[in-house]
C-alpha positions in Angstrom: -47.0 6.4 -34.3 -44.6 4.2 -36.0 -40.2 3.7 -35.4 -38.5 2.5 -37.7 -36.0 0.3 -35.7 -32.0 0.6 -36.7 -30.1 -2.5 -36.0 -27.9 0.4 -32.9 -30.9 1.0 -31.4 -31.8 -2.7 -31.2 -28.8 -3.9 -29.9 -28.5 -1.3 -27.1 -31.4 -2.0 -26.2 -31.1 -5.5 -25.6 -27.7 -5.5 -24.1 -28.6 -3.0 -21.3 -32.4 -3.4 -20.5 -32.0 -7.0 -19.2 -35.7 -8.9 -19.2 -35.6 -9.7 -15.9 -34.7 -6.3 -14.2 -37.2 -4.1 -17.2 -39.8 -6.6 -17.3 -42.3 -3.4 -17.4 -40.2 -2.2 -20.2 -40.4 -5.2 -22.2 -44.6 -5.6 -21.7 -44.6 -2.5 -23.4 -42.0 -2.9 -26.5 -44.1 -6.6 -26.7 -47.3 -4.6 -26.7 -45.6 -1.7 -29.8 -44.4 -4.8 -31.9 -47.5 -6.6 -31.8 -49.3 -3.3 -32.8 -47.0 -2.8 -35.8 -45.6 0.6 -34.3 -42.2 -0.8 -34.2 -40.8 -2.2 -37.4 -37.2 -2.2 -39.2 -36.0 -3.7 -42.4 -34.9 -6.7 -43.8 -31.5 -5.8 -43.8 -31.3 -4.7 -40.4 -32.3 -8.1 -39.4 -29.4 -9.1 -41.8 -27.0 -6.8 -39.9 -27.7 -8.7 -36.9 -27.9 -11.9 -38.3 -24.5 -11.6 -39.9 -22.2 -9.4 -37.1 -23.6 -11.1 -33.9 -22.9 -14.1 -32.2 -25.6 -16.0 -30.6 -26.9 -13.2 -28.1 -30.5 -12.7 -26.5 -30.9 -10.2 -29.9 -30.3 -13.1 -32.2 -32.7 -15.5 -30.8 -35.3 -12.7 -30.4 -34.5 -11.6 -34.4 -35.0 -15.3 -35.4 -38.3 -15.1 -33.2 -39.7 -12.0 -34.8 -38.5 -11.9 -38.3 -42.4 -10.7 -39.2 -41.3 -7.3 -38.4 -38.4 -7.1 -41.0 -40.1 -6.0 -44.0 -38.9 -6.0 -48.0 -38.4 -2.9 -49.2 -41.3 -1.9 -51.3 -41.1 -0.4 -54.7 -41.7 3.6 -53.3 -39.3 2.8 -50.8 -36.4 1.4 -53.5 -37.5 4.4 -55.1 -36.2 6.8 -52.5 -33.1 5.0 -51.6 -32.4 6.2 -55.4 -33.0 9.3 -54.0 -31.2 9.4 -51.4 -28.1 8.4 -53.5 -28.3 11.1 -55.9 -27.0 13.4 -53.3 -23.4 12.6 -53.9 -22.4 13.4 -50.1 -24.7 10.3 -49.1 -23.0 7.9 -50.9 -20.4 7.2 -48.4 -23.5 5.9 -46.6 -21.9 2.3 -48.7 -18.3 2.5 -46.8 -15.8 0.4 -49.6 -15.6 -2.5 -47.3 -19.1 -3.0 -46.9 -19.2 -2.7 -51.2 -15.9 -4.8 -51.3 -17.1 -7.8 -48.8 -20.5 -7.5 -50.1 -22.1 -7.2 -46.1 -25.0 -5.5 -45.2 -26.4 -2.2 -45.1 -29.6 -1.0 -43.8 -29.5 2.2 -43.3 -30.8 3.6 -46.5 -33.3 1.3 -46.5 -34.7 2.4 -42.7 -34.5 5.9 -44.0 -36.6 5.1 -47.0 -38.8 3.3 -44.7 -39.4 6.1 -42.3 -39.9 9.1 -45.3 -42.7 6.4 -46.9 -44.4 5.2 -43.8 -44.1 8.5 -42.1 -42.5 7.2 -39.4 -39.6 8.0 -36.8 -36.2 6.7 -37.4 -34.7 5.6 -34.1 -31.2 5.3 -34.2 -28.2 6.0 -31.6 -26.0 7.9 -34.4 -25.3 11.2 -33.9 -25.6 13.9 -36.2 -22.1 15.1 -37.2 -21.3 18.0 -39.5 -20.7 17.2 -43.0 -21.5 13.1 -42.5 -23.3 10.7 -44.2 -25.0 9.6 -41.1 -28.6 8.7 -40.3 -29.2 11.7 -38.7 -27.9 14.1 -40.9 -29.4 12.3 -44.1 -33.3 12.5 -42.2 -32.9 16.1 -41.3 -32.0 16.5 -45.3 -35.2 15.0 -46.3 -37.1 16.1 -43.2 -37.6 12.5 -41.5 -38.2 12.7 -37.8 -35.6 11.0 -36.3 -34.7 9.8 -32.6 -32.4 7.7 -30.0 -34.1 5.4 -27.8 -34.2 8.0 -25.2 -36.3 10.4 -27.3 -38.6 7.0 -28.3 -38.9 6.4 -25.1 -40.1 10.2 -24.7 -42.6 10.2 -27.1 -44.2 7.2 -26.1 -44.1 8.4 -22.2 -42.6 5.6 -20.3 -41.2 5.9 -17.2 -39.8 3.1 -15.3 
């Protein structure tokens, strides 16, 4: 099973599962990365990158920027997609278009329809948004919070 990794999801994860008090957690998040069945995108890692100081994320972004892939031409392909339903378009706030700053969530969407993947995110489906969840249950993409990862992937701790 692959996640696709948004950049919420990361950074929850890293500021309240602290290495040294998870250290069982961690072995086996190592273990998924290493096996390719976690993955985000390049602009998540741009996300980060840009909005974060110097945290533990940061430095463990800068350490594993393998996993960060380039959109690929099926996957640019349904980001189009995506866009055509005028609702999803706010997905691009004016700010983010105005300051020119990153925005990965189309492109973890696309990632997850093409790969077949899960989308893990910590957004919430809200009625009538142009959120993650909301936007995956248009186009059928399975998509979960670390909790339901966690879930699917049995750990207990």
């Amino acid at each position: 099973m692959i996640y696709i990794f948004d950049t919420c999801s990361f950074i929850t994860l890293f500021e309240n599962f602290y290495l040294e008090s998870f250290p069982s957690l961690w072995d086996k998040f190592d273990k998924l990365i290493v096996q390719k069945d976690i993955v985000s995108v390049r602009e998540v890692k741009n996300e980060i990158s840009k909005k974060r100081s110097e945290t533990r994320l940061t430095e463990w972004v800068k350490n594993n920027t393998e996993i960060f892939s380039i959109p690929q031409k099926a996957e640019l392909d349904f980001v189009v997609e995506i866009f055509t339903v005028q609702h999803f378009q706010a997905l691009i706030r004016k700010k983010e278009q105005l300051e020119g700053t990153p925005v990965a969530d189309p492109f973890i969407i696309a990632k997850a329809k093409v790969d077949e993947a899960y989308v893990v995110t910590q957004e919430i489906e809200k009625k009538n948004a142009a959120k993650i969840p909301n936007i995956c249950k248009h186009f059928k993409i399975d998509c979960i919070n670390l909790e339901g990862f966690m879930k699917k992937e049995n750990w207990k701790f």
